[in-house]
N, C-alpha and C positions, 0 to 999 in steps of 0.2 A: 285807175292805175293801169299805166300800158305795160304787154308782157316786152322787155327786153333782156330776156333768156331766153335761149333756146337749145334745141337737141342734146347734143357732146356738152357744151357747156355745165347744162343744166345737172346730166348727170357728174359730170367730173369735181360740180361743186358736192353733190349728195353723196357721192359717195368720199371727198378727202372730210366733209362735214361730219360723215358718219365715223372713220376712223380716228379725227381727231379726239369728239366726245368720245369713243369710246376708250381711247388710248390715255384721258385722263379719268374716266372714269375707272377705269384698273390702277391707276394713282403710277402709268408708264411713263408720263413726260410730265409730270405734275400741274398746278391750274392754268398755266398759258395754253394748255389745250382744249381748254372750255370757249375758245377763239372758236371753234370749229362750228359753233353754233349758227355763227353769223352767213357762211359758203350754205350750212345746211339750210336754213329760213330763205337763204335770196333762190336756192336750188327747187326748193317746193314752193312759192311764192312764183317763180319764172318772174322775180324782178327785182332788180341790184341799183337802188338810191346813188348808186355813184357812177356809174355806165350815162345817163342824160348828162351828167355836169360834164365828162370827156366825148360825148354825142356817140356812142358805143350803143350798137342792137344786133346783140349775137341771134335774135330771136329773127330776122329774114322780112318781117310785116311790122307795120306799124298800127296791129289790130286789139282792139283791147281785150284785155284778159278774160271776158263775158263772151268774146265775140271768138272767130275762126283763126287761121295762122296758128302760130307756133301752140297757141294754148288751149288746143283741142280736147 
């Protein structure tokens, strides 16, 4: 699995991922914000399944996730 996330990205998904679970876990915008899961998992993972099908790498290298570049 190649990292294609990176920096700004990466955080901006963890953190709308962390407000959404938590804005439906206070039962604020009710289960559509259990969506939020998905921005938080690609955020800490540094890799989004739909970024290769639009050929999208906010991550800068094309280094795999084991290896240097963005996912140090």
């Amino acid at each position: 699995m190649k990292c294609n996330v990176g920096g700004i990205d990466r955080v901006l998904r963890i953190a709308v991922g962390l407000v959404l679970v938590g804005l439906a876990a206070s039962n604020i915008v009710g289960a559509w914000g259990w969506i939020g899961i998905v921005p938080l998992a690609t955020g800490l993972f540094r890799f989004c399944p739909l970024y290769p099908v639009f050929g999208i790498n906010s991550c800068g290298t094309g280094s795999d996730c084991g290896g240097g570049g963005c996912c140090k």
